[in-house]
MARLODO-888827 format. One record per residue: residue in three letters; x negated, z, y of N, C-alpha, C in turn. Coordinates in nm, 4 decimals. Layout:
BEGIN
+------+----------+----------+----------+----------+----------+----------+----------+----------+----------+
: type :      n_x :      n_z :      n_y :     ca_x :     ca_z :     ca_y :      c_x :      c_z :      c_y :
+------+----------+----------+----------+----------+----------+----------+----------+----------+----------+
:  ala :        X :        Z :        Y :        X :        Z :        Y :        X :        Z :        Y :
...
+------+----------+----------+----------+----------+----------+----------+----------+----------+----------+
END
This chain:
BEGIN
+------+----------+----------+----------+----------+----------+----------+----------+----------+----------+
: type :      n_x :      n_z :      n_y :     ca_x :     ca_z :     ca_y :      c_x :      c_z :      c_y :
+------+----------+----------+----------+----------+----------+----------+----------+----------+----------+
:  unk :   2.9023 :   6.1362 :  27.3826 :   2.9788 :   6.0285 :  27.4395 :   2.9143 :   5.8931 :  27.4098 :
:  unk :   2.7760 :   5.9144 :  27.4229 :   2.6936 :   5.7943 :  27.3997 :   2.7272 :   5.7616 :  27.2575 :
:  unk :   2.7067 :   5.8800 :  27.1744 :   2.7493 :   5.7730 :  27.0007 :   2.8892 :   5.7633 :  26.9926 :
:  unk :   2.9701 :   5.8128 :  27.0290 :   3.0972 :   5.7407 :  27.0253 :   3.1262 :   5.6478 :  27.0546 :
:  unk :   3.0642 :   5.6065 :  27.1881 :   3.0488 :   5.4604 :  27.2685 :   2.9599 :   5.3342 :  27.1622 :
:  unk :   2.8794 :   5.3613 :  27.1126 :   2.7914 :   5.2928 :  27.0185 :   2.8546 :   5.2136 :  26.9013 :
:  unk :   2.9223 :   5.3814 :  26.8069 :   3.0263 :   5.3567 :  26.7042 :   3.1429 :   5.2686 :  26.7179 :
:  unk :   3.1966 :   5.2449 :  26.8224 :   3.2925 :   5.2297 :  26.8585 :   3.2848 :   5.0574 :  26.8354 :
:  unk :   3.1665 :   5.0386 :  26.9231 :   3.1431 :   4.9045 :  26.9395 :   3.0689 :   4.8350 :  26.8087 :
:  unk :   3.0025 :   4.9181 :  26.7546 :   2.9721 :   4.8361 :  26.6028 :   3.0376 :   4.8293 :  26.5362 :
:  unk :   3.1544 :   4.9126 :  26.4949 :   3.3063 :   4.9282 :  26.4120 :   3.3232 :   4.7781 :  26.4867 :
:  unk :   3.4202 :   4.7276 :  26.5933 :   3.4546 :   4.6491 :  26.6917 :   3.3953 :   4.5552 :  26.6221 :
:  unk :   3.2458 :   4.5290 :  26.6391 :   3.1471 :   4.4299 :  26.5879 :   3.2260 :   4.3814 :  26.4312 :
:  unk :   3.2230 :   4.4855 :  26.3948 :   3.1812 :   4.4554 :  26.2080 :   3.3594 :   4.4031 :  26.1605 :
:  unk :   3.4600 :   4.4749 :  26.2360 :   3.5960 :   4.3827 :  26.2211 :   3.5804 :   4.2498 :  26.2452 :
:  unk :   3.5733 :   4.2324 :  26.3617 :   3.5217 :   4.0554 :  26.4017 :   3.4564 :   4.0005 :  26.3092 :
:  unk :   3.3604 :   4.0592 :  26.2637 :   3.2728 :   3.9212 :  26.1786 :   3.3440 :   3.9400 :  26.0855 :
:  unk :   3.4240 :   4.0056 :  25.9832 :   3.4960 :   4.0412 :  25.9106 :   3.6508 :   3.8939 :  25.8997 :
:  unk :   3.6786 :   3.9084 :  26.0176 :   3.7274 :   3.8128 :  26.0643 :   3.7648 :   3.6799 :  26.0064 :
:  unk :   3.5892 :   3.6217 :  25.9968 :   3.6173 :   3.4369 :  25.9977 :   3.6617 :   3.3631 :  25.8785 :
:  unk :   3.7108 :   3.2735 :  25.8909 :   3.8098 :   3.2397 :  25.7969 :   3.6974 :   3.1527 :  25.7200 :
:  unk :   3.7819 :   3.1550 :  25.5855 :   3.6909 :   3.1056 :  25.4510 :   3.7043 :   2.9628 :  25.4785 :
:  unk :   3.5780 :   2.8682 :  25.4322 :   3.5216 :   2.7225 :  25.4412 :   3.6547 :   2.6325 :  25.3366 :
:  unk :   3.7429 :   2.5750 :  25.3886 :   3.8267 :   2.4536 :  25.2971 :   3.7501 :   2.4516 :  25.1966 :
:  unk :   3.8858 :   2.4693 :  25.0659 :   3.8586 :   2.4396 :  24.9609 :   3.8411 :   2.2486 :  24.9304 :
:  unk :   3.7960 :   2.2243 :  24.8446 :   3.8356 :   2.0983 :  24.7699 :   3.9333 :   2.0882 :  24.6628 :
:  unk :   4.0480 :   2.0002 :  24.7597 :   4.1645 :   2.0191 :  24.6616 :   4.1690 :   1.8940 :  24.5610 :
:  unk :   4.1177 :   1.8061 :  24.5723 :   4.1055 :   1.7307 :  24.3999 :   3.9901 :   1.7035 :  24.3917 :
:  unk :   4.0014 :   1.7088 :  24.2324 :   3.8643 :   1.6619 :  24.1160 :   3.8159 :   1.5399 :  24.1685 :
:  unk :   3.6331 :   1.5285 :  24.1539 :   3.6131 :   1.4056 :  24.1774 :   3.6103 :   1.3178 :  24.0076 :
:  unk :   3.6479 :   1.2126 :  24.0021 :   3.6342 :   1.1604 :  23.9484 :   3.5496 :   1.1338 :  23.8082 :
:  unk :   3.5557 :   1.1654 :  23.7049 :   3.4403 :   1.0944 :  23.6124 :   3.3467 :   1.0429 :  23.6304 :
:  unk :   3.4232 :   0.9000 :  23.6520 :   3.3077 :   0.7716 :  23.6422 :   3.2026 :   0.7741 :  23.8009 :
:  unk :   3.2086 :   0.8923 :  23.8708 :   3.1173 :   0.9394 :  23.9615 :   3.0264 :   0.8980 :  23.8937 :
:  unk :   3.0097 :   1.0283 :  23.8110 :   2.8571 :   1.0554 :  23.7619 :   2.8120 :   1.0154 :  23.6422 :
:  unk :   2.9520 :   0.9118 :  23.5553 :   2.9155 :   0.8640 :  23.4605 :   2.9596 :   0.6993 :  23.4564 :
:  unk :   2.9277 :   0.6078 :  23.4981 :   3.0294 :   0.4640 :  23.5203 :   2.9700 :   0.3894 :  23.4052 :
:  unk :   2.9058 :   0.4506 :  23.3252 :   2.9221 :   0.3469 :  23.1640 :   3.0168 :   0.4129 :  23.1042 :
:  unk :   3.1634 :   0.3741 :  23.1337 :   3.2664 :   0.4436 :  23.0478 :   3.3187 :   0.3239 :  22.9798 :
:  unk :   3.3746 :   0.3684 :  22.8510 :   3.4186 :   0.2907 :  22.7227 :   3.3657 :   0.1715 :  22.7067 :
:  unk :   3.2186 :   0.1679 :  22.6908 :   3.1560 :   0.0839 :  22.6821 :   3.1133 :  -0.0436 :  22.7797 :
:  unk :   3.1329 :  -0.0234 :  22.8971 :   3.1303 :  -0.1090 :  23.0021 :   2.9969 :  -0.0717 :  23.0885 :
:  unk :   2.9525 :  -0.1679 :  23.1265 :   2.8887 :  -0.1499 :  23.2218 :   2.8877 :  -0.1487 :  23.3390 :
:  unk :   2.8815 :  -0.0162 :  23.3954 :   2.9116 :  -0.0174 :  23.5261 :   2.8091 :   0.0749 :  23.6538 :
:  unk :   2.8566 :   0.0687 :  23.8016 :   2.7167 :   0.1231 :  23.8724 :   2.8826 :   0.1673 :  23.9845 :
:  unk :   2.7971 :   0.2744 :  24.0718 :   2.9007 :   0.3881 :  24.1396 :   2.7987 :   0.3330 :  24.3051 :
:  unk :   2.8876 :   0.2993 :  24.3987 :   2.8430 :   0.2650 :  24.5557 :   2.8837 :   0.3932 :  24.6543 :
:  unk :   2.8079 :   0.4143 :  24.6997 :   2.8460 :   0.5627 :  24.8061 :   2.8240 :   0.5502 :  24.9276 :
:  unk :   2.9037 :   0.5696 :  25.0517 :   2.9187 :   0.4951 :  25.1636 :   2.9704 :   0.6366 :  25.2696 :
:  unk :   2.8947 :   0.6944 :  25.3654 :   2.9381 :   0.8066 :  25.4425 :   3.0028 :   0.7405 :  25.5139 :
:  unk :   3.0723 :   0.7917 :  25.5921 :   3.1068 :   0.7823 :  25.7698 :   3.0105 :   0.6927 :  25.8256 :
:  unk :   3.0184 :   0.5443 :  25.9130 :   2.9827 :   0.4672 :  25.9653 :   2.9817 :   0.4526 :  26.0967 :
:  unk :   2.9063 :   0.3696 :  26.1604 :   2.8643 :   0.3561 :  26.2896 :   2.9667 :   0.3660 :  26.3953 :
:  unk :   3.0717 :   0.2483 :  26.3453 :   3.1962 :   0.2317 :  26.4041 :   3.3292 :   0.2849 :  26.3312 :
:  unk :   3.2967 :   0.3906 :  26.2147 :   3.4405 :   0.4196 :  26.2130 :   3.5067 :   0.3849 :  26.1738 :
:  unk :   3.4924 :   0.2566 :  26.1161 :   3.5882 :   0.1416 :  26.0558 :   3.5842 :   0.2040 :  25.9128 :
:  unk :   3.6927 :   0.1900 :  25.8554 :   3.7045 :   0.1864 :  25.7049 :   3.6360 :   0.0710 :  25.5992 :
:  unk :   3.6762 :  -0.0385 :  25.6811 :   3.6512 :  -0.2074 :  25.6253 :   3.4820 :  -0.1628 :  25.5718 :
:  unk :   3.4234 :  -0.1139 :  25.6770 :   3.2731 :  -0.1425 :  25.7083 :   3.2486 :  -0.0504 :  25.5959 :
:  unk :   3.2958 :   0.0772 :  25.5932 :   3.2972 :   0.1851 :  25.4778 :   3.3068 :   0.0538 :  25.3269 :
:  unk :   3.3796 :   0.0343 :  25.3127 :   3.4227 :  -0.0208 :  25.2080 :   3.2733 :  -0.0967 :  25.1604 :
:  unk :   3.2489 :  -0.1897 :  25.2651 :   3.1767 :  -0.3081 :  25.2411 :   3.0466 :  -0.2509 :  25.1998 :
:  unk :   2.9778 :  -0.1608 :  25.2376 :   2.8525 :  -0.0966 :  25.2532 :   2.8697 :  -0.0086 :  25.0784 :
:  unk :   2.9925 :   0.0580 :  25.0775 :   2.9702 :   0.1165 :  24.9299 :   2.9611 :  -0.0192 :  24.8474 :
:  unk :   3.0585 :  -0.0938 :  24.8402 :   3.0592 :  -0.2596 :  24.7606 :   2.8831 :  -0.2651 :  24.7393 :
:  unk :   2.8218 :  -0.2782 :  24.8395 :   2.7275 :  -0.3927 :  24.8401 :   2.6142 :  -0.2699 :  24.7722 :
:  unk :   2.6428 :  -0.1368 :  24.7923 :   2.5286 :  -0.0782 :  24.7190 :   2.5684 :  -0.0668 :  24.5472 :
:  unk :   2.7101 :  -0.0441 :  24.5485 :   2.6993 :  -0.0605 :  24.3828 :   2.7151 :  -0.2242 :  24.3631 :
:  unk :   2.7065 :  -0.2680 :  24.3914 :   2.6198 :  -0.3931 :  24.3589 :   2.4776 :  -0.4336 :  24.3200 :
:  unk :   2.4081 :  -0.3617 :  24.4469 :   2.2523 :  -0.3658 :  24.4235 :   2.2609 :  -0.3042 :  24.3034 :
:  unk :   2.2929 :  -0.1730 :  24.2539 :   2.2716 :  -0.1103 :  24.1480 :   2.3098 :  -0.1649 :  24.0194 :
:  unk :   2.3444 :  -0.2641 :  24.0111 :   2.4590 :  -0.3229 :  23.8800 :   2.3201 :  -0.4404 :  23.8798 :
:  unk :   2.2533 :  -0.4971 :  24.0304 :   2.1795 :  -0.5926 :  23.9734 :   1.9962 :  -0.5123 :  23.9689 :
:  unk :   1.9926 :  -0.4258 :  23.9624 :   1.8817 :  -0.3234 :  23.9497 :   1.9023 :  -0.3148 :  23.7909 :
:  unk :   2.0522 :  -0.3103 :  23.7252 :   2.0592 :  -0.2995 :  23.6085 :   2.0550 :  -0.4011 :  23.5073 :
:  unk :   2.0398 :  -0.5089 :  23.5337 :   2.0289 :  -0.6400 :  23.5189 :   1.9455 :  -0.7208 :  23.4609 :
:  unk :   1.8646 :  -0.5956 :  23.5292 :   1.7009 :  -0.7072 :  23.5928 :   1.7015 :  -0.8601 :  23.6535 :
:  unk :   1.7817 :  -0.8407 :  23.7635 :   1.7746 :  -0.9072 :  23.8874 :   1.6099 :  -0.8969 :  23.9733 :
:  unk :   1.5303 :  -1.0175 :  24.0177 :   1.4222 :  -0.9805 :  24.0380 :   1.4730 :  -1.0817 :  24.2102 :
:  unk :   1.3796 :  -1.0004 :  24.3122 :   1.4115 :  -1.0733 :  24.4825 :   1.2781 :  -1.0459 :  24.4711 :
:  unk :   1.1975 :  -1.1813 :  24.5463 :   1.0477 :  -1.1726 :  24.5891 :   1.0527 :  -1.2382 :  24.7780 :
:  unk :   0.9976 :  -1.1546 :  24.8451 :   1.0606 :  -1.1993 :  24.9754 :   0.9283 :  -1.2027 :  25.0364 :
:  unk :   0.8632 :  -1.3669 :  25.0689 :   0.7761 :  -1.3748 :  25.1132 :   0.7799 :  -1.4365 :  25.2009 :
:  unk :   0.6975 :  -1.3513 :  25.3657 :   0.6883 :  -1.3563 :  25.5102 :   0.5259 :  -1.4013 :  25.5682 :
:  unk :   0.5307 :  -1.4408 :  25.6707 :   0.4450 :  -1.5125 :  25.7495 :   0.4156 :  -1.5091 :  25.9022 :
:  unk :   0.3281 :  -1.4860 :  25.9405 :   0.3626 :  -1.4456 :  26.0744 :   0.2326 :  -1.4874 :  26.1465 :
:  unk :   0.2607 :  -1.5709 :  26.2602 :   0.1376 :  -1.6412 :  26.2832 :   0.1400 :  -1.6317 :  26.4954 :
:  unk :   0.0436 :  -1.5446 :  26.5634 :   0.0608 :  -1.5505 :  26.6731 :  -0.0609 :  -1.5919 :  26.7106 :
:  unk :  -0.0473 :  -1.7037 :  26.8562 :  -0.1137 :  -1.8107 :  26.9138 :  -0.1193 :  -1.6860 :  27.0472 :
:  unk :  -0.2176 :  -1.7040 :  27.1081 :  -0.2754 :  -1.6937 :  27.2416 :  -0.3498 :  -1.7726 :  27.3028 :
:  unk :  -0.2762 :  -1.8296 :  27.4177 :  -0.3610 :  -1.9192 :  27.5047 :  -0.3392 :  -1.9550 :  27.6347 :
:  unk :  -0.4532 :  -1.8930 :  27.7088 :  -0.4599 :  -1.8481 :  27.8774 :  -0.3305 :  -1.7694 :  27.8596 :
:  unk :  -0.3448 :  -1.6720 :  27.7992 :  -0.2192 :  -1.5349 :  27.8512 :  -0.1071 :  -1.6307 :  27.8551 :
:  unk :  -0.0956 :  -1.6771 :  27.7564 :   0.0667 :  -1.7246 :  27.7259 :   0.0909 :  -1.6739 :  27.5407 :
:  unk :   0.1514 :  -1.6114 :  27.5286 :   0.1638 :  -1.5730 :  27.3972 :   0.3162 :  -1.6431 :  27.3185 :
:  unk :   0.2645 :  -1.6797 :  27.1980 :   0.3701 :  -1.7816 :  27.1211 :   0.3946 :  -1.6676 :  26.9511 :
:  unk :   0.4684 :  -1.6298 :  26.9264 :   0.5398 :  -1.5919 :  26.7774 :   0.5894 :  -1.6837 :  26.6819 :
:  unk :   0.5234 :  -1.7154 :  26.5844 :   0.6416 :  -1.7674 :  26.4863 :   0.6252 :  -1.6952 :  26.3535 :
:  unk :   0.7733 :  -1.6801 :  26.3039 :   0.7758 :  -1.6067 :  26.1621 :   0.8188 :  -1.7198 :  26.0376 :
:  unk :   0.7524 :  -1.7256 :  25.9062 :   0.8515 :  -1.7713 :  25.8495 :   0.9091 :  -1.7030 :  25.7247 :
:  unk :   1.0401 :  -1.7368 :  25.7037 :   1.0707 :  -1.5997 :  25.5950 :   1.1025 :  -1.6900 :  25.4651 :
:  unk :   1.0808 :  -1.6535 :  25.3383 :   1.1329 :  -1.7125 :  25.2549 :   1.1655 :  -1.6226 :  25.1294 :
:  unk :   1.2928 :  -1.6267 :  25.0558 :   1.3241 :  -1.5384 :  24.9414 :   1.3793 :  -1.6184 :  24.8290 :
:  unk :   1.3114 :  -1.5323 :  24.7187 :   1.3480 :  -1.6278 :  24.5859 :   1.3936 :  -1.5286 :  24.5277 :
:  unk :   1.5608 :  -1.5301 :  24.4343 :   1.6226 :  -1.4711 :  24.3475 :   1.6155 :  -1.4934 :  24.1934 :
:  unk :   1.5954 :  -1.4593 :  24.1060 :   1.5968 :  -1.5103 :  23.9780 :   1.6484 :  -1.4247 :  23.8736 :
:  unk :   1.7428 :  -1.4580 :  23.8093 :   1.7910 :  -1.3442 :  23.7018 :   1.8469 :  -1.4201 :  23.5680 :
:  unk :   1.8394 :  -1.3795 :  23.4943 :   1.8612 :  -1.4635 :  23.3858 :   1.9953 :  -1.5213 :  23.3525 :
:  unk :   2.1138 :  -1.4062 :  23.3960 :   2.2263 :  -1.4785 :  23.4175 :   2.3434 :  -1.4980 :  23.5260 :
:  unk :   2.4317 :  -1.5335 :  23.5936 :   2.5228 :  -1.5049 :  23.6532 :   2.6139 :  -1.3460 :  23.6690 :
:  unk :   2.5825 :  -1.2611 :  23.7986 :   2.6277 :  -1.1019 :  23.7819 :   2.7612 :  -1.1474 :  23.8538 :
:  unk :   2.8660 :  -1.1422 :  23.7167 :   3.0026 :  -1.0980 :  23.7993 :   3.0971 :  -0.9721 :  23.7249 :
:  unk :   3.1073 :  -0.8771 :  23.8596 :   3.1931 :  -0.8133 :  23.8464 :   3.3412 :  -0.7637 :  23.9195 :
:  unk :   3.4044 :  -0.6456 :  23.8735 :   3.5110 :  -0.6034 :  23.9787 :   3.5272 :  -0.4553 :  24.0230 :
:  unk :   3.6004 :  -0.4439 :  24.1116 :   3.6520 :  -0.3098 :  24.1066 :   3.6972 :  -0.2550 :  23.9955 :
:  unk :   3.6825 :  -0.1216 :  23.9579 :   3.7681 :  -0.0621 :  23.8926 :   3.8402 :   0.0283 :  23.9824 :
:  unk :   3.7904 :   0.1247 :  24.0292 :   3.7957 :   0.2392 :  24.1241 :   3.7624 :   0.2323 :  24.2134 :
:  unk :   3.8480 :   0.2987 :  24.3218 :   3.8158 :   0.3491 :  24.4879 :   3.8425 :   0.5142 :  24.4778 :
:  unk :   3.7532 :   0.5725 :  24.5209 :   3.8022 :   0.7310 :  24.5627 :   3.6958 :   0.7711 :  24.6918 :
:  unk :   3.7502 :   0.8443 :  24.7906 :   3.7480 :   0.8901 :  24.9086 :   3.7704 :   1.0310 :  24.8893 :
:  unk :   3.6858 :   1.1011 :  24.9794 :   3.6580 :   1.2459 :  24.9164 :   3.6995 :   1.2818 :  25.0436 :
:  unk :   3.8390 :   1.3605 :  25.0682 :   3.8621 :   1.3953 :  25.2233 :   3.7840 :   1.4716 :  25.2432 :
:  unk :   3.6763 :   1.6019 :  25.1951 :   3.5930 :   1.7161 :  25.2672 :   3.5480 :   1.6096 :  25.3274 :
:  unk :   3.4427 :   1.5230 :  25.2217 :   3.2958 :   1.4579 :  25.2901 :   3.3297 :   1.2877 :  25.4196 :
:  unk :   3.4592 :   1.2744 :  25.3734 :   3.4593 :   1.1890 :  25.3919 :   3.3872 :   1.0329 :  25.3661 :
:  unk :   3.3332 :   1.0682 :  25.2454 :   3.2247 :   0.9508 :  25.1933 :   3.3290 :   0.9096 :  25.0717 :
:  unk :   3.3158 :   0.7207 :  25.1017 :   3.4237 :   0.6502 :  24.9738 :   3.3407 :   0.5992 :  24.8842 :
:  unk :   3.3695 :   0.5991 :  24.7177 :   3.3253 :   0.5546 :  24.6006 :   3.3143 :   0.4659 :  24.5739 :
:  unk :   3.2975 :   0.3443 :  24.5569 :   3.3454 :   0.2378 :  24.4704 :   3.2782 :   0.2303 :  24.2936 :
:  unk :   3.3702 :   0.1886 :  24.2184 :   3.3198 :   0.1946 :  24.1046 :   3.3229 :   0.0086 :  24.0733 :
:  unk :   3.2105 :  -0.0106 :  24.0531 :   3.2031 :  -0.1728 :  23.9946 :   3.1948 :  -0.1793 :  23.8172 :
:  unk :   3.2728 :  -0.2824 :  23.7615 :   3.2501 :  -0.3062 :  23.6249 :   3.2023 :  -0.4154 :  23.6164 :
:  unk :   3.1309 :  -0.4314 :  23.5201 :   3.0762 :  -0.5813 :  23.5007 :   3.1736 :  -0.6477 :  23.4082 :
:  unk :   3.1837 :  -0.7595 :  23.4722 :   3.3129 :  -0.8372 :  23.3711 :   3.2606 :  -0.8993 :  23.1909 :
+------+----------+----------+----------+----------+----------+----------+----------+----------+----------+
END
């Protein structure tokens, strides 16, 4: 009675896990210029932007923008030197902060580019931007 009772319930067991339903497919191709954005001779850099703080799309957008950007001026040779200062005073237990910040950009020419591409990957929910250099 006891192994019938046993059998019974690991059969039971092994249907169930048997059960769970298969992980969503991905129903479209990602893109090319993903993994390749020097297409037909252009120069270009790919921005990747997950799911954000607030949810917003805008903010999505702006955050992929501004990283394929950095990357377009990484490609550039865009040079940022960001030099800080920081000077704290104590006197009779009164404490004073001051910072000073200063940044210098230098690149040899003017970086302008545009969109080419937007793609949004519904699994990951993370959006693309593809920048070209004009």
């Amino acid at each position: 009675m006891r192994l019938l009772f046993t059998s019974l319930v690991l059969l039971t067991l092994f249907f169930v896990g048997c059960n769970s339903q298969p992980a969503p497919a991905k129903t479209s191709a990602e893109p090319t210029w993903i993994l390749n954005p020097m297409q037909n001779g252009n120069v270009g850099a790919v921005g990747v932007a997950g799911r954000t703080y607030d949810q917003k799309p805008s903010t999505q957008r702006k955050l992929a923008i501004t990283r394929a950007l950095d990357e377009l001026t990484l490609q550039q040779g865009v040079k940022v030197n960001l030099n800080m200062s920081k000077r704290d005073v104590v006197v009779n237990e009164t404490a004073s902060l001051s910072m000073d910040t200063q940044s210098n950009y230098s690149a040899s020419s003017t970086l302008t580019a545009h969109i080419e591409s937007i793609y949004k990957d519904s699994y990951s929910g993370e959006l693309y931007v593809w920048l070209v250099m004009d």
